[in-house]
FITOR-452471 format. One line per 5 residues: number of its first residue (from 0); their letters; for each residue y, z, x of C-alpha. Coordinates in Angstrom, 3 decimals, padded with zeros to 6 digits. Layout:
% residues N
NUM) a) Y,Z,X | ...
END
This chain:
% residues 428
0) xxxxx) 125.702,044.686,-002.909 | 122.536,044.961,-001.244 | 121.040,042.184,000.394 | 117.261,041.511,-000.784 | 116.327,038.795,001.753
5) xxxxx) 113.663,039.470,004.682 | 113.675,037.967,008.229 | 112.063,034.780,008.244 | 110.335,032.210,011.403 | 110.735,028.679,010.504
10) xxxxx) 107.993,026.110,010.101 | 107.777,022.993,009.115 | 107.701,021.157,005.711 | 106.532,018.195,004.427 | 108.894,016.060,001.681
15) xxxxx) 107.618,016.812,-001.666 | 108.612,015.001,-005.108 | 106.679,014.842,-008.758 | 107.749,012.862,-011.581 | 106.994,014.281,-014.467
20) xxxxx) 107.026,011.980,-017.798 | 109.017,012.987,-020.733 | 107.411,014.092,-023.160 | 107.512,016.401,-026.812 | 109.083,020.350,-025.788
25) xxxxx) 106.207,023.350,-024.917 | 106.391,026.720,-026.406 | 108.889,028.938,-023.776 | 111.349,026.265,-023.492 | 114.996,027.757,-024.814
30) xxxxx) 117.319,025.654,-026.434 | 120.874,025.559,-025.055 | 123.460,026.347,-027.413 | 126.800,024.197,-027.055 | 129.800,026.040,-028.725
35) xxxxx) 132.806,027.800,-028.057 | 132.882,031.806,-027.607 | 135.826,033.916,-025.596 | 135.178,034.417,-021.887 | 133.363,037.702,-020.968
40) xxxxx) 135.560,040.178,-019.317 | 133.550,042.145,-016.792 | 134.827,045.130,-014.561 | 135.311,043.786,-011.142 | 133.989,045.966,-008.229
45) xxxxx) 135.714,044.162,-005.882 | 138.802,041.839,-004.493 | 137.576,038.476,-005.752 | 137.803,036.294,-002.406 | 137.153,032.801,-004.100
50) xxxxx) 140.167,031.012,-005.080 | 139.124,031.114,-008.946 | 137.789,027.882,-009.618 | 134.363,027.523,-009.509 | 133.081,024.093,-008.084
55) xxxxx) 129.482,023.101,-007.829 | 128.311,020.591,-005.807 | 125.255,018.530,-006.029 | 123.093,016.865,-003.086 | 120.552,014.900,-004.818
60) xxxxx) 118.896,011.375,-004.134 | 120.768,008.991,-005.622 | 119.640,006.343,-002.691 | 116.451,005.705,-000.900 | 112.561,006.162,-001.776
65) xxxxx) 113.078,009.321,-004.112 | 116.427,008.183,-005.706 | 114.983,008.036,-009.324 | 114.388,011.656,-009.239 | 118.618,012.079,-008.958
70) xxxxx) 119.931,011.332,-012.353 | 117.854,013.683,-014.559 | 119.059,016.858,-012.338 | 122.482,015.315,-012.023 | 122.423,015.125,-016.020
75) xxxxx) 120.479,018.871,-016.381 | 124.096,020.112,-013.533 | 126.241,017.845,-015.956 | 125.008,019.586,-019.521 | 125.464,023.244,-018.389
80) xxxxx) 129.030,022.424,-017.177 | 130.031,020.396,-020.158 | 128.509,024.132,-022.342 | 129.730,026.642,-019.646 | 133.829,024.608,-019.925
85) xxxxx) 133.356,024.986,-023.569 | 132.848,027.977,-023.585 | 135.996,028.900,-021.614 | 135.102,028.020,-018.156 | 134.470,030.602,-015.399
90) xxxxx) 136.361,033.649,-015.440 | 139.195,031.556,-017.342 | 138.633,028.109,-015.219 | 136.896,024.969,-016.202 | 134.204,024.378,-013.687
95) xxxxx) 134.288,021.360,-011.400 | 130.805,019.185,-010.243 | 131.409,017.551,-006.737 | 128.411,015.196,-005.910 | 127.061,013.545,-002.174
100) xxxxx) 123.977,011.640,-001.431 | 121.153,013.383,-000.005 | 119.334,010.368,000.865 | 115.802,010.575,002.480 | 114.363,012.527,005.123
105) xxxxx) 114.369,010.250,007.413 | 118.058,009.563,007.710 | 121.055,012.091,008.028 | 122.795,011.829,004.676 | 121.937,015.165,004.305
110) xxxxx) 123.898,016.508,007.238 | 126.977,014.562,006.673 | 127.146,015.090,002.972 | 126.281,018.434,003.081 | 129.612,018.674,005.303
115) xxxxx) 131.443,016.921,002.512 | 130.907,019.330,-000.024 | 131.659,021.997,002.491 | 134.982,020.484,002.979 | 135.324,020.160,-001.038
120) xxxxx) 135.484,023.489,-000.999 | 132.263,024.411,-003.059 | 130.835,027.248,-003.643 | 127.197,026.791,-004.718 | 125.157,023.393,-004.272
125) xxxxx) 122.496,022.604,-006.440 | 119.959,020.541,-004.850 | 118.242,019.090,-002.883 | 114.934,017.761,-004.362 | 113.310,017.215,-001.218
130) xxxxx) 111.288,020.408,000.312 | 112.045,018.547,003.720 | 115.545,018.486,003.599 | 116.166,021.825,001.311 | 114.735,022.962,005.271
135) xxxxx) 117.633,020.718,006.795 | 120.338,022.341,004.395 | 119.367,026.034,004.884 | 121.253,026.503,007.669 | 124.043,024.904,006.762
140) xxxxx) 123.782,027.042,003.749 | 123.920,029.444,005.391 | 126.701,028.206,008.332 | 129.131,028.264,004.976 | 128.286,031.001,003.379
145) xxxxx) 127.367,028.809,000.387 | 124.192,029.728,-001.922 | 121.736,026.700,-002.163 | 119.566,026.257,-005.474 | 116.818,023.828,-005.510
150) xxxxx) 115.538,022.322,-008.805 | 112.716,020.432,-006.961 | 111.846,021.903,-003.557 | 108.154,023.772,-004.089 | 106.741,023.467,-000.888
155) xxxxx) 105.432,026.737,-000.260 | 106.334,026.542,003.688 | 109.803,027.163,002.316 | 109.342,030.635,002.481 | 108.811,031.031,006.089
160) xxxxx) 112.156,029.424,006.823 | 114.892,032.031,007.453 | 117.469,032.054,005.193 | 120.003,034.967,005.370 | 119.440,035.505,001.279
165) xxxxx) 121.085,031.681,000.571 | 118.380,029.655,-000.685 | 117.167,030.054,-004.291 | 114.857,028.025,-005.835 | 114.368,027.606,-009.804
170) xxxxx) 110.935,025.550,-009.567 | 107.954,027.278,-008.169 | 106.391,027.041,-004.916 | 103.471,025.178,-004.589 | 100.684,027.944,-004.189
175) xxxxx) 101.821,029.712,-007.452 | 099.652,027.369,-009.534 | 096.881,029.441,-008.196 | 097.453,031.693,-010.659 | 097.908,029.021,-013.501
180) xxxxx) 094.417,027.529,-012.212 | 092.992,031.209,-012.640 | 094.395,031.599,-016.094 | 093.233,028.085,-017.239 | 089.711,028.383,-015.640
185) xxxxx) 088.793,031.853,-016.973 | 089.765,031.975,-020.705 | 086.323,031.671,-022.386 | 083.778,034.218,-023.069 | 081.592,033.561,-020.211
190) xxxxx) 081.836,033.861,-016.403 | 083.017,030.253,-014.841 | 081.647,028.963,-011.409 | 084.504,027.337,-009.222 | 084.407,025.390,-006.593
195) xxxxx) 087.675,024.580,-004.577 | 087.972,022.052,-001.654 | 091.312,021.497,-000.215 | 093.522,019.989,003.050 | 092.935,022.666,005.718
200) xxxxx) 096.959,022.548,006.305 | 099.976,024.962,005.563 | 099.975,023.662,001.706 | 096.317,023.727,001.435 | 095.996,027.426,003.027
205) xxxxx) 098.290,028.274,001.074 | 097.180,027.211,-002.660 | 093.854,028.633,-001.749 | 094.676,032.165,-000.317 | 096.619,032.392,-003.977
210) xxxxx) 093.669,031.085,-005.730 | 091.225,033.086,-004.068 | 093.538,036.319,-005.308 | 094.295,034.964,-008.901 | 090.749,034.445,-008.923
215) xxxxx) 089.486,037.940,-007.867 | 091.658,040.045,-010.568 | 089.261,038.199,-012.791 | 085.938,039.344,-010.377 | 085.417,035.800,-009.991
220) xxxxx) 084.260,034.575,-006.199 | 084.634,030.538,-005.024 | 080.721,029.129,-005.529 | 081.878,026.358,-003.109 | 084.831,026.208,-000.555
225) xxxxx) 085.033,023.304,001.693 | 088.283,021.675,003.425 | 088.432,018.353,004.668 | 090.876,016.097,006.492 | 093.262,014.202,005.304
230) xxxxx) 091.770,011.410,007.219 | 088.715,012.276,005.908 | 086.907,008.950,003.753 | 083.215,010.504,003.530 | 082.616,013.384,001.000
235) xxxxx) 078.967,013.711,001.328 | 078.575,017.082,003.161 | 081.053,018.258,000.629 | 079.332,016.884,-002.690 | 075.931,018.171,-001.432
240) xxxxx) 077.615,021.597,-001.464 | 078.811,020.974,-004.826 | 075.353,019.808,-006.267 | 073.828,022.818,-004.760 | 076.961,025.446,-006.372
245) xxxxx) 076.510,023.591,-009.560 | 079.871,024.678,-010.444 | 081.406,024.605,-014.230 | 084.705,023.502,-012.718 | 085.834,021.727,-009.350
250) xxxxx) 089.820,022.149,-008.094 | 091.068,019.601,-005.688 | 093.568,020.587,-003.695 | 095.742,018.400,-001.416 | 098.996,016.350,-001.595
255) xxxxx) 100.405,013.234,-001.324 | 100.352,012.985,002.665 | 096.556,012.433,001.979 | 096.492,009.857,-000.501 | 093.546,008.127,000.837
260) xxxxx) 091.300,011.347,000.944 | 092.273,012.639,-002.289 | 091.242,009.050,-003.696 | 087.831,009.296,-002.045 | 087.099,012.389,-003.237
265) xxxxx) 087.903,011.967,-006.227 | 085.900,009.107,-006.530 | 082.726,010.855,-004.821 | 083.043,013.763,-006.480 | 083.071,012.178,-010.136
270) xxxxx) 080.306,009.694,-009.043 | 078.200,013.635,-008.509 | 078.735,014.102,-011.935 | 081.770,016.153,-011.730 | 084.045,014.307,-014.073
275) xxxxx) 086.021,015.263,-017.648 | 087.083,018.578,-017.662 | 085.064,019.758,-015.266 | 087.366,018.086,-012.683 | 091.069,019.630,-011.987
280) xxxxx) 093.727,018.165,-009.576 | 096.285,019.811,-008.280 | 100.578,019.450,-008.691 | 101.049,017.117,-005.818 | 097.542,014.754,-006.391
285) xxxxx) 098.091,014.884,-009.860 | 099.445,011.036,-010.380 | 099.358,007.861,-011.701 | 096.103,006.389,-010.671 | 095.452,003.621,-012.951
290) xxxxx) 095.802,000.790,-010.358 | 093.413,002.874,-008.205 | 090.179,003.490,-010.447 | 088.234,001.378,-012.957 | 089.426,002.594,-016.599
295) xxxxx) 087.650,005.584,-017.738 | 087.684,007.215,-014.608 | 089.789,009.864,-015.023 | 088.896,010.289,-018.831 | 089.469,014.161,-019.551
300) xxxxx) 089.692,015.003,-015.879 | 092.836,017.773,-015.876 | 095.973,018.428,-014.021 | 098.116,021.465,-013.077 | 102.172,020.879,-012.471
305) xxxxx) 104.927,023.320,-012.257 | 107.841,022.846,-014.519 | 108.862,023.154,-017.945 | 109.294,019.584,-020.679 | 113.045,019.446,-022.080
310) xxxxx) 113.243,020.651,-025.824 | 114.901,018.113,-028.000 | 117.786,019.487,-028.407 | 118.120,019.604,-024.477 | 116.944,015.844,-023.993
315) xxxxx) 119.896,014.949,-026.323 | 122.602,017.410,-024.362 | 121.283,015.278,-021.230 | 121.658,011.852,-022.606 | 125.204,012.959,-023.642
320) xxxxx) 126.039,013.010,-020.120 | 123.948,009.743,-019.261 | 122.940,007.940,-022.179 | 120.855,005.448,-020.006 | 118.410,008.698,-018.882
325) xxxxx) 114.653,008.185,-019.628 | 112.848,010.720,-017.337 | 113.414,014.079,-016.857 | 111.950,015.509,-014.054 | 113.619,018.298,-012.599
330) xxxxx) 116.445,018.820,-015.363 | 115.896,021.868,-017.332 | 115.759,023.399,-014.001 | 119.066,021.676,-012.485 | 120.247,023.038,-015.624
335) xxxxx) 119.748,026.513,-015.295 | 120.263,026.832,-011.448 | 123.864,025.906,-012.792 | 123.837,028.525,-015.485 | 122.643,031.409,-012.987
340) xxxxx) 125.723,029.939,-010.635 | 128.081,030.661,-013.319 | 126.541,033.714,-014.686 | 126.832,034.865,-011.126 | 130.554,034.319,-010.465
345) xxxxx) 131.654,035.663,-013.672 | 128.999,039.185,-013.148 | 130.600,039.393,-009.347 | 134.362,038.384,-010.505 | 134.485,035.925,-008.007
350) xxxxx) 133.593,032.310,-007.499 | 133.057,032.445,-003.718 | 129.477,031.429,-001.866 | 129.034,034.805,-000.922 | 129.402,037.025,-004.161
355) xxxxx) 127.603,034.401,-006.064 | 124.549,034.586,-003.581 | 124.879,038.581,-003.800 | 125.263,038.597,-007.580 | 121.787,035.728,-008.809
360) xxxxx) 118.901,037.875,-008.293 | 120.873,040.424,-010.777 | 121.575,038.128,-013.344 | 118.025,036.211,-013.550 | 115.892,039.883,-014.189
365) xxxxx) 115.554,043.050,-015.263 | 118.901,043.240,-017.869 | 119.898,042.724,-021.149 | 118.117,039.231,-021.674 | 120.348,036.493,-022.992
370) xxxxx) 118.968,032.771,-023.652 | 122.445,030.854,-023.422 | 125.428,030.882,-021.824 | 127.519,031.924,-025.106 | 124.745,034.616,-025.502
375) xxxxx) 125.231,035.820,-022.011 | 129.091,036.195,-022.897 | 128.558,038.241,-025.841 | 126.130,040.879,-023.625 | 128.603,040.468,-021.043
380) xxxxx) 131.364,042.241,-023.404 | 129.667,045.146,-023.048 | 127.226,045.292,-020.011 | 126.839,043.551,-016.727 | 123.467,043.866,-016.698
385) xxxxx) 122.349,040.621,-017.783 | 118.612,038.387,-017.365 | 119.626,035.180,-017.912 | 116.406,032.965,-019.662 | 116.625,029.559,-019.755
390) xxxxx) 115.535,026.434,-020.500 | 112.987,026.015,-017.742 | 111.645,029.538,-018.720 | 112.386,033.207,-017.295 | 113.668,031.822,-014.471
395) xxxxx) 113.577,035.262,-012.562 | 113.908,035.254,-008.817 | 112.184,037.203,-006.841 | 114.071,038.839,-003.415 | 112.885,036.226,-001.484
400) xxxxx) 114.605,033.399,-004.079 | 111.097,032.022,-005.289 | 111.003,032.711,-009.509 | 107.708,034.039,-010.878 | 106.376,034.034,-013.265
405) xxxxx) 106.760,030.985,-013.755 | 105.971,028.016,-015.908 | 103.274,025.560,-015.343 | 102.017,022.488,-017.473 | 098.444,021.147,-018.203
410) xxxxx) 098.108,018.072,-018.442 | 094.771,015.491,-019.311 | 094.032,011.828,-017.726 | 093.314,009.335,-020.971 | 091.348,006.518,-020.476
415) xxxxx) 094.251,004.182,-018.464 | 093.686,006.891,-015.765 | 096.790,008.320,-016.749 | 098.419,011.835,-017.385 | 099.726,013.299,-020.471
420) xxxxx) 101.143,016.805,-020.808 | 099.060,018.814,-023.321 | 099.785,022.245,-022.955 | 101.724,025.269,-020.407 | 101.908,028.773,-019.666
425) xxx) 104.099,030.845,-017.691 | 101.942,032.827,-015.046 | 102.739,034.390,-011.761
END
């Protein structure tokens, strides 16, 4: 099979992580169906070279700064196995979960881990959540022939790293919520003004080139566009623009890294009068900030941040497998970065790395489109052209591993200065 992945120059990326609260399921969420059905039989076109047992391994945080993002994707891994081995397994085989430590950036977990797994004999790892370290593991990815899936890893720098067609991720990167922003901004009956000011850095460049082109299919031009520095603590060259744009909405764009400039611009910029709705943050400033602002602050200011909210029926799969869980960032897409593994192998006849890096981008698109893994058996009776959908959404990769569309929530601050998911869209 034909290789769909492009020469790539490395550059640098910056750790990224969003917890996401749990919360009540949005409209394109699937629910996964847990019963028994006969394995699918496809026609093999080849040898298989795998040794017929399909083993996953996971590299998530279970230690360090971003450990309590590990158990909910552990759990989303641990639900599609326990549905995929009752369902007959993997071309006859139960599947098997190894899991490692991928600790923080700043150590070398990573490395050494990664190495276990690779001596374990996997032959997919799902993980890690860190955009810094899915960087780190691309190599050695690709060193073992062994497709990487990240539920977590959005940083949009990702993209420039070379990766030989072995890194997948089933999240969105970063700048795709330029689109969403677009779509959110531009749905009444009159033209919107927009101003966007953002980090002038490889995220920041990034979200706006995106937002800038979302933006234009809608003949809509930026009435503002300023950057500033993520040092930066004075806003008032920046709010003068604003107050002489008089724009109907103002993005924010910047991340984490800049935690002290996003705060005072956020504070400037709603002390100008651009507060409520009129206000949107971005998926990595969109946070907690009720120890940072008087009450009220935030009040109806919005938020943008990729991923899908577990269905019911999913939250309960995932508790089966860790009945302490009580976030669940990350785990409808650990989920179905497991399911697209499987699908894989049994579309390729073969469990190796390889043939299940070859074989993903055919199962997540353009086919007969299946919402389960039973469902996918039944189609694959007949036809090996599946499109797996899942429970994170459509979940279909593009060549270069990214998925778009993809979905995206919307969320509102209440009067604690907190966040609260209200609505989502797929977009992209």
């Amino acid at each position: 099979m034909t290789r769909f992945r492009t020469t790539r120059g490395v550059i640098a990326a910056a750790m990224v992580a969003v917890a996401l609260a749990a919360c009540s399921s949005p409209e394109p969420t699937q629910t996964p169906v847990i019963a028994s059905t006969p394995t699918a039989t496809p026609s093999p076109e080849s040898t298989p070279t795998g040794d017929g047992v399909l083993r996953v391994g996971t590299i998530f945080p279970t230690s360090g700064t971003f450990s309590f993002l590990a158990a909910a994707q552990k759990a989303g891994v641990a639900a599609a196995v326990k549905e995929i081995n009752a369902a007959g397994g993997v071309n006859g085989e139960p599947v098997e979960i190894e899991a490692v430590d991928s600790g923080d950036a700043s150590g070398t977990k990573l490395e050494s881990n990664f190495k276990t797994l690779v001596s374990k004999e996997v032959d997919v790892v799902i993980g890690p959540s860190s955009s810094a370290l899915a960087q780190r593991a691309i190599p050695l990815a690709m060193d073992a022939k062994i497709p990487l899936i990240s539920p977590a890893a959005t940083l949009s720098s990702l993209d420039d790293v070379f990766d030989d067609g072995y890194f997948f991720r089933t999240i969105p990167a970063y700048d795709q919520q330029g689109f969403a922003l677009a779509e959110a901004l531009t749905g009444g009956d009159t033209t919107p003004k927009i101003a966007f000011i953002y980090i002038d850095d490889a995220q920041g460049v990034a979200l706006h080139d995106t937002f800038v082109e979302a933006l234009a299919e809608h003949d809509i031009e930026l009435v503002s566009d300023d950057i500033f520095e993520s040092s930066t603590t004075k806003f008032d060259t920046i709010v003068a623009n604003l107050e002489n744009a008089d724009p109907d909405y103002v993005v924010i764009g910047s991340t984490y890294d800049a935690e002290k400039a996003t705060k005072a611009a956020i504070e400037e910029i709603v002390d100008a009068g651009f507060k409520g709705s009129k206000l949107w943050l971005t998926s990595l400033n969109t946070g907690d900030y009720s120890q940072a602002f008087d009450k009220g602050t935030l009040t109806g200011v919005r938020g943008v941040i990729e991923g899908a909210q577990p269905s019911k029926t999913l939250i309960a799969a995932l508790k089966d497998t860790n009945s302490k869980l009580t976030t669940y960032a990350y785990a409808a897409e650990a989920y179905d970065a497991t399911m697209l593994a499987a699908l894989a192998a049994i579309v390729a006849n073969d469990d190796a790395g390889q043939a299940i890096a070859d074989s993903l981008y055919d199962v997540s698109k353009s086919g007969v489109k299946c919402l389960s893994f039973d469902e996918c058996l039944e189609v694959l009776k007949t036809t090996n052209d599946i499109d797996y959908d899942g429970v994170s959404g459509t979940v279909n990769f593009t060549p270069g591993g990214n998925i778009e569309p993809a979905f995206w929530g919307f969320y509102t601050y209440d009067s604690e200065n907190r966040f609260a998911y209200k609505s989502g869209s797929t977009v992209g």
